[in-house]
C-alpha positions as CSV (number, residue, x, y, z in Angstrom):
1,X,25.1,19.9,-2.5
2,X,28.6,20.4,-1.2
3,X,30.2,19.7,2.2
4,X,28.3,17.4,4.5
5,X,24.8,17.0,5.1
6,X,23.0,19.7,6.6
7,X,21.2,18.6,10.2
8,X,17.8,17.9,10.0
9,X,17.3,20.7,12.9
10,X,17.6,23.5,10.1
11,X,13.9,22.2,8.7
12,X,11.8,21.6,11.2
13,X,9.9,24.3,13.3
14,X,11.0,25.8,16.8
15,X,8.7,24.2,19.0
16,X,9.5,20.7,17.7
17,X,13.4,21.6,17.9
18,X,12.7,22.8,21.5
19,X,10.7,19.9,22.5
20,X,13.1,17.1,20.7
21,X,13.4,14.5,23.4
22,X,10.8,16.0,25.5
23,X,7.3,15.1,24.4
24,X,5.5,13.1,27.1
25,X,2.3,11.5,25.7
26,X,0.1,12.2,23.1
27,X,-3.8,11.7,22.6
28,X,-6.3,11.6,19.8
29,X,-8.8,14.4,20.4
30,X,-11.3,13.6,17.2
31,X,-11.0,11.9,14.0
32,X,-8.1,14.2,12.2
33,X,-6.8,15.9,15.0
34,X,-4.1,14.6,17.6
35,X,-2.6,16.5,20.4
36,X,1.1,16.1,21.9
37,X,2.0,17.0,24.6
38,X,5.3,18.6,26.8
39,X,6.6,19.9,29.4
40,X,5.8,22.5,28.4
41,X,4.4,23.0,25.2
42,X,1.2,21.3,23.4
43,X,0.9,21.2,19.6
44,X,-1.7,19.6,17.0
45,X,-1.2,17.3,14.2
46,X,-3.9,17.0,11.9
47,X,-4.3,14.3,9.0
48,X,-5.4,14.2,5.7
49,X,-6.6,11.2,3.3
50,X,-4.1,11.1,0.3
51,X,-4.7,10.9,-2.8
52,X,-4.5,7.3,-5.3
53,X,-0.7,6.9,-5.2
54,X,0.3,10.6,-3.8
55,X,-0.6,12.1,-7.4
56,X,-1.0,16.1,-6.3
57,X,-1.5,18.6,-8.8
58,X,0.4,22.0,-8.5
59,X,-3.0,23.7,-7.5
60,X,-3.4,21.8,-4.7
61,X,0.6,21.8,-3.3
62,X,0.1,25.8,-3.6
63,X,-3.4,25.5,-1.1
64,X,-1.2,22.9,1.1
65,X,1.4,25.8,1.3
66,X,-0.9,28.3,1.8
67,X,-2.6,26.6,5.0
68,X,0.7,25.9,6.2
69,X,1.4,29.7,6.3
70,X,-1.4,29.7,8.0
71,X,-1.4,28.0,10.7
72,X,2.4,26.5,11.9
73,X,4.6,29.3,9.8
74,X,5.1,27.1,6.6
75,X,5.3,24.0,8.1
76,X,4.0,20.5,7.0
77,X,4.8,17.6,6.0
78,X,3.8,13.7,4.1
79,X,3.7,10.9,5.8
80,X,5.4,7.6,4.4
81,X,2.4,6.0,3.9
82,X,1.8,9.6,1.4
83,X,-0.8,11.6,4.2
84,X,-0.5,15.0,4.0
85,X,-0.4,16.4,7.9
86,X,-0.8,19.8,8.9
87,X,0.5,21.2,12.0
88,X,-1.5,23.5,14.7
89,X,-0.4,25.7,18.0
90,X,-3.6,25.1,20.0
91,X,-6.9,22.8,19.9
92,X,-9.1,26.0,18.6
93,X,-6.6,26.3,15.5
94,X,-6.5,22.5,14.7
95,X,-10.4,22.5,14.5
96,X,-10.3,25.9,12.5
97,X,-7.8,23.9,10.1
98,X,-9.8,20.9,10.0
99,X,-12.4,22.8,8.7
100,X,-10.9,24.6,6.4
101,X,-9.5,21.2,4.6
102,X,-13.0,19.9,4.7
103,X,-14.1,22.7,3.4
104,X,-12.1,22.4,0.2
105,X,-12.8,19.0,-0.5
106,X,-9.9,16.8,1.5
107,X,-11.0,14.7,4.0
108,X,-9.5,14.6,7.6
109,X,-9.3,11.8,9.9
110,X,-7.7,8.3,10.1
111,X,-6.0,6.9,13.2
112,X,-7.6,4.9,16.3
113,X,-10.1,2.5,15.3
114,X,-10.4,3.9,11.5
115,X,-8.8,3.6,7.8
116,X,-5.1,5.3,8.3
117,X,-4.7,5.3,5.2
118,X,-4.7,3.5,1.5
119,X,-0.6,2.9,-0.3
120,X,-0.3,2.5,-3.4
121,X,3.0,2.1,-5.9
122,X,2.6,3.6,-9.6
123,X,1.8,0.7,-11.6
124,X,1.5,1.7,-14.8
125,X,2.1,4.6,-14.8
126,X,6.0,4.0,-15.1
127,X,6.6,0.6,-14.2
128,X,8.0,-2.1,-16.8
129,X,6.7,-5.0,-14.2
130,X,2.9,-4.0,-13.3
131,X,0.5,-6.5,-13.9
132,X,-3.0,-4.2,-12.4
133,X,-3.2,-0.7,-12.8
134,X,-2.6,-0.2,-8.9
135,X,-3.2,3.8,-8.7
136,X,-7.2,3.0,-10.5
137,X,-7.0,0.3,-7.5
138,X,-6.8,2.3,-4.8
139,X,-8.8,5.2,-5.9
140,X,-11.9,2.7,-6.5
141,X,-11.1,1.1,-3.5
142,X,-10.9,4.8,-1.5
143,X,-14.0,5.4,-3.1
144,X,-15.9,2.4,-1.0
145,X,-14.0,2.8,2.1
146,X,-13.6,6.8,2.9
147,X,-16.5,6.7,5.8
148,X,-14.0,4.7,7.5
149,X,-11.3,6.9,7.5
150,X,-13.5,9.6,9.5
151,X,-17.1,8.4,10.0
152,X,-17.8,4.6,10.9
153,X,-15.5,3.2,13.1
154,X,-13.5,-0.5,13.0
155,X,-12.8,-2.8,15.9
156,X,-9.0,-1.5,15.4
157,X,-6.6,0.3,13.2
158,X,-7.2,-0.6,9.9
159,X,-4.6,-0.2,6.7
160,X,-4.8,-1.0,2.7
161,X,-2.1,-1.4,0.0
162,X,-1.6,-1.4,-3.6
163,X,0.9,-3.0,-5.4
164,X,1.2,-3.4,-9.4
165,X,3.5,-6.9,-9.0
166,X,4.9,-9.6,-6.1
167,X,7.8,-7.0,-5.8
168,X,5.8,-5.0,-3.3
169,X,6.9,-1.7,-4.1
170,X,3.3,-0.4,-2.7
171,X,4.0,-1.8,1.1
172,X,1.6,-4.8,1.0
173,X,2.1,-7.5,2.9
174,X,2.3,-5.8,5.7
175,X,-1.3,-4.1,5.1
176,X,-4.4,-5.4,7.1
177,X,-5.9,-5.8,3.5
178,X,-3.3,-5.6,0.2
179,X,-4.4,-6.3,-3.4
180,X,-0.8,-7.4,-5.5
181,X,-0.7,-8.1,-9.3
182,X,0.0,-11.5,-10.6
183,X,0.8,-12.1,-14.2
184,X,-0.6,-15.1,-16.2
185,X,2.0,-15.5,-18.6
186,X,6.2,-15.7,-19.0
187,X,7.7,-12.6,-20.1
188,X,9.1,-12.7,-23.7
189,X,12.4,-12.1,-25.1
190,X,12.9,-9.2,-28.3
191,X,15.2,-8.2,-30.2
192,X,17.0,-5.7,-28.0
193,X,18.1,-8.3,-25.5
194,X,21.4,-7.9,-27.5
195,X,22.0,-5.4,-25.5
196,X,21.7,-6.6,-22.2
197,X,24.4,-8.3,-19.7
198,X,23.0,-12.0,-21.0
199,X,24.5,-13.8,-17.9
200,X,23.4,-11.0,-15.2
201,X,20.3,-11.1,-16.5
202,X,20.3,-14.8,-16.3
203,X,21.5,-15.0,-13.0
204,X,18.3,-12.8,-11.4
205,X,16.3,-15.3,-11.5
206,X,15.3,-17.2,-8.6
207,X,14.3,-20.1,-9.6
208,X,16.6,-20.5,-12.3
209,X,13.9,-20.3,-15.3
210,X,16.9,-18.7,-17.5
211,X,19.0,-20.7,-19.8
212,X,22.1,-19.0,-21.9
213,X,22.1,-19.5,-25.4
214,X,25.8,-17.9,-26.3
215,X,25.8,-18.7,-29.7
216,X,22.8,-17.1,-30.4
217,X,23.7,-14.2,-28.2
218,X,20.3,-14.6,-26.2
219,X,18.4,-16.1,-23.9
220,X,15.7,-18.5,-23.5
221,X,13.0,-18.4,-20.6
222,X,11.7,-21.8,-19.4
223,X,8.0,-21.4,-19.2
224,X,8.0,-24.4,-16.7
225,X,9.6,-23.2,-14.3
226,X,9.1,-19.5,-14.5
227,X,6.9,-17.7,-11.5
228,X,6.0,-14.3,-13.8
229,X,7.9,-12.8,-10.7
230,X,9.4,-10.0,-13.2
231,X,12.9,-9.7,-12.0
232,X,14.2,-10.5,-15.3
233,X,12.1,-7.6,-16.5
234,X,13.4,-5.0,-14.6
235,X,16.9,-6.2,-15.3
236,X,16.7,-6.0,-18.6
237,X,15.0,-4.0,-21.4
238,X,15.1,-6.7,-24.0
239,X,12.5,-8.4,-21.8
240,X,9.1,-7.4,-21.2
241,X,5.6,-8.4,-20.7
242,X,3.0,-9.1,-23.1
243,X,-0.1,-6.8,-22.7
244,X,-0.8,-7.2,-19.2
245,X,-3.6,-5.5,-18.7
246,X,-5.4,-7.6,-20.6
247,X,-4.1,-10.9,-19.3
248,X,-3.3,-10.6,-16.1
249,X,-4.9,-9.9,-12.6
250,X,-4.6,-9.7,-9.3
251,X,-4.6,-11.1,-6.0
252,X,-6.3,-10.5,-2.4
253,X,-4.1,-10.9,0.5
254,X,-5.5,-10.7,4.4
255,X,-3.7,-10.2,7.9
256,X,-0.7,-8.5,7.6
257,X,1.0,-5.9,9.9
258,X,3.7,-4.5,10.6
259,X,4.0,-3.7,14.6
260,X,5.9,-4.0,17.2
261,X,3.1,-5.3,19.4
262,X,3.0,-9.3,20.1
263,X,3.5,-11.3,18.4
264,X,4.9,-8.4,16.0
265,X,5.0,-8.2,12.3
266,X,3.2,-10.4,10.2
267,X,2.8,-11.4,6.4
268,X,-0.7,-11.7,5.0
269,X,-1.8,-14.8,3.4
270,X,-3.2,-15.5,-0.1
271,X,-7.1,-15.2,0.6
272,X,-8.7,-14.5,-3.2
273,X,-5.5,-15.8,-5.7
274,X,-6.9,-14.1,-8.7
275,X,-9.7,-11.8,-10.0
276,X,-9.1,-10.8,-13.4
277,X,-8.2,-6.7,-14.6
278,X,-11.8,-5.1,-14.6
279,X,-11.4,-1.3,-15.1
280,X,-12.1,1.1,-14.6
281,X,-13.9,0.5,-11.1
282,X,-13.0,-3.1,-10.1
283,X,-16.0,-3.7,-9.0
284,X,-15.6,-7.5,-7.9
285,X,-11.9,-6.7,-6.2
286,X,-13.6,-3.5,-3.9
287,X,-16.8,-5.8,-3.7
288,X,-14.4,-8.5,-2.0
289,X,-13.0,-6.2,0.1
290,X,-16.1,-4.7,1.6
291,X,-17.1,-8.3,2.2
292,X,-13.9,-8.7,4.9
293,X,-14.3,-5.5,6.0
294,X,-18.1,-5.6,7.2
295,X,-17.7,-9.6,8.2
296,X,-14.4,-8.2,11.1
297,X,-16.4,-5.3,11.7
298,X,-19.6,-7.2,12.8
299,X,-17.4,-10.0,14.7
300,X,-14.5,-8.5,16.2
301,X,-13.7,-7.7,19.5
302,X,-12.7,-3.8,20.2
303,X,-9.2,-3.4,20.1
304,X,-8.7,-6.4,17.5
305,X,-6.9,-6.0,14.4
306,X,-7.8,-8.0,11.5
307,X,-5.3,-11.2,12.1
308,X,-6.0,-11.0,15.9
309,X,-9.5,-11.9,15.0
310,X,-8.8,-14.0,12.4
311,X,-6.6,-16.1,14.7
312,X,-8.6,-16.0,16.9
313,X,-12.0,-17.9,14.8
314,X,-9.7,-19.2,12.6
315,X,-8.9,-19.6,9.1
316,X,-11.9,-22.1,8.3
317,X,-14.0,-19.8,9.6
318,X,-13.0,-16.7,8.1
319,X,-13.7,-18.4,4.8
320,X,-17.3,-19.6,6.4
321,X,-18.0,-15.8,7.4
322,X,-17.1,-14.2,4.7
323,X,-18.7,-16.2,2.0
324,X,-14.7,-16.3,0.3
325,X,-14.5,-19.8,-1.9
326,X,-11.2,-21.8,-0.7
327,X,-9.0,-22.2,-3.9
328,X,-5.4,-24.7,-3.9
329,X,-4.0,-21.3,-3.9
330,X,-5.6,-19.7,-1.1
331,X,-3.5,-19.4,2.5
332,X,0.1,-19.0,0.9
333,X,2.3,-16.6,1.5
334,X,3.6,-14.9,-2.0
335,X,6.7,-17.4,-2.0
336,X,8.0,-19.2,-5.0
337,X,5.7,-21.9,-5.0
338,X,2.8,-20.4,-4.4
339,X,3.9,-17.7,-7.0
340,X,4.0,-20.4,-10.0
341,X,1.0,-21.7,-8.7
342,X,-1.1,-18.2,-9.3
343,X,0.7,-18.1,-12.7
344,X,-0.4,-21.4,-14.3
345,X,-4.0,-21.2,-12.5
346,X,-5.1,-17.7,-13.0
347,X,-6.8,-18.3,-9.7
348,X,-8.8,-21.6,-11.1
């Protein structure tokens, strides 16, 4: 596009524009459906589940559209965490709108004390450095958890992630409940790492598990010392994984969140360090799950995020309640150590 960027003003509707700096409060009216509030002025916001990574056919963008014409002149919009939210002028509209989406099959709800929503990266699907097949991940796990995104209630906001590898790429971590890919073996070197930048590559690494061979024009990885973090991997296509979906697994992490609420944002910690690839439905990893779930569910005080009430008992007994064995691995955060650890034990 030429000349500078166009403001952000030219794409959003008139009564947001009008209202920019103006809204007062805003409340939630039902599961789905949040009002905001003016001076003058009230519109409706009204949120949709997404789907397993953000995957939408053409079919469905074209209904999306077609609501949006609808309702709030051709506007919506998706959230960063992938929700589709539709926009309404009054209270009576926003309902009519929630039941048309439910109507056609997307359900409507999240925020408060439910499931806002369930990240995921692509795994797979395009990624050199998965070690799970995170979209299948989150779609089973979506599958078990949906009544809490607009039926049962939690003690508190409640969020999942996804992610393929350590790198993250699927925003866990930060999630109440994330499930991250961990490989079991060192990546392997082929024939095309010719043409790669040898010492760039070499120099990616963090714990320095990459050793310069120049007269060979390669390189050699040092399986004792290599984490299976990937970096070399995505640096370099001469490097890649072995069959990972065979080997490799994946690990639970609890009690992160990203806030600005004391004490603020927090990491999760290692709980389950490694359950083996089981597709298609993952049954153990969403079985897991549930079990942490329905344990802070039945415990919790209202108004208590996940690491509140974990805090608050205590590791020791969040391992008691929940029935989760303690492993060597368990309570780290994904750091080096910790990441060499999951490597060589596969979680034993």
């Amino acid at each position: 596009m030429e000349g500078p960027p166009r403001p952000y003003t030219e794409y959003i509707h008139d009564m947001i524009k009008r209202n920019i700096g103006k809204w007062k409060e805003h409340r939630f009216v039902e599961p789905g459906i949040m009002e905001h509030i003016s001076d003058n002025d009230k519109m409706y916001t009204i949120r949709v589940a997404s789907t397993s990574n953000a995957r939408y056919s053409t079919d469905t963008i074209r209904k999306f559209a077609d609501l949006a014409d609808k309702y709030f002149d051709g506007y919506m919009r998706f959230t960063g965490a992938f929700n589709p939210e539709f926009f309404a002028k009054t209270l009576e509209d926003a309902k009519k709108l929630k039941k048309d989406l439910e109507s056609m099959g997307f359900p409507v709800g999240g925020w408060e004390n439910h499931l806002w929503n369930i990240t995921s990266c692509a795994g797979y699907f395009h990624c050199a450095l998965a070690a799970t097949d995170a979209p299948s991940i989150a779609k089973s796990l979506g599958d078990a958890v949906i009544r809490y995104f607009n039926k049962d209630e939690l003690p508190a906001k409640f969020t999942l992630a996804v992610s393929g590898c350590p790198s993250a790429c699927g925003g866990a971590y930060l999630a109440d409940i994330s499930i991250v890919g961990i490989h079991t073996e060192i990546p392997i070197v082929t024939e095309n790492i010719k043409s790669c930048d040898l010492m760039g590559t070499a120099m990616i690494c963090p714990v320095g598990a990459i050793q310069l061979k120049q007269a060979e024009k390669t390189i050699e990885i040092r399986e004792n010392l290599c984490i299976g973090c990937g970096l070399c991997v995505g640096a370099c296509s001469g490097i890649i994984f072995r069959t990972p979906e065979k080997t490799d697994g994946h690990a639970v992490i609890v009690g992160g969140k990203a806030s600005s609420i004391p004490p603020g944002t927090q990491i999760g910690r290692v709980v389950i360090p490694f359950i083996p690839n089981d597709p298609p439905r993952y049954e153990l990893t969403v079985k897991s799950v549930l079990r942490i779930i329905e344990t802070w569910k039945k415990e919790a005080k209202k108004g208590e995020r996940l690491i509140a009430w974990i805090e608050r008992i205590g590791w020791e007994k969040f391992f008691e309640k929940t029935g989760i064995p303690f492993f060597k691995q368990s309570m780290d955060d994904l750091d080096l150590r910790s990441l060499m650890l999951l490597r060589e034990g596969g979680g034993k």
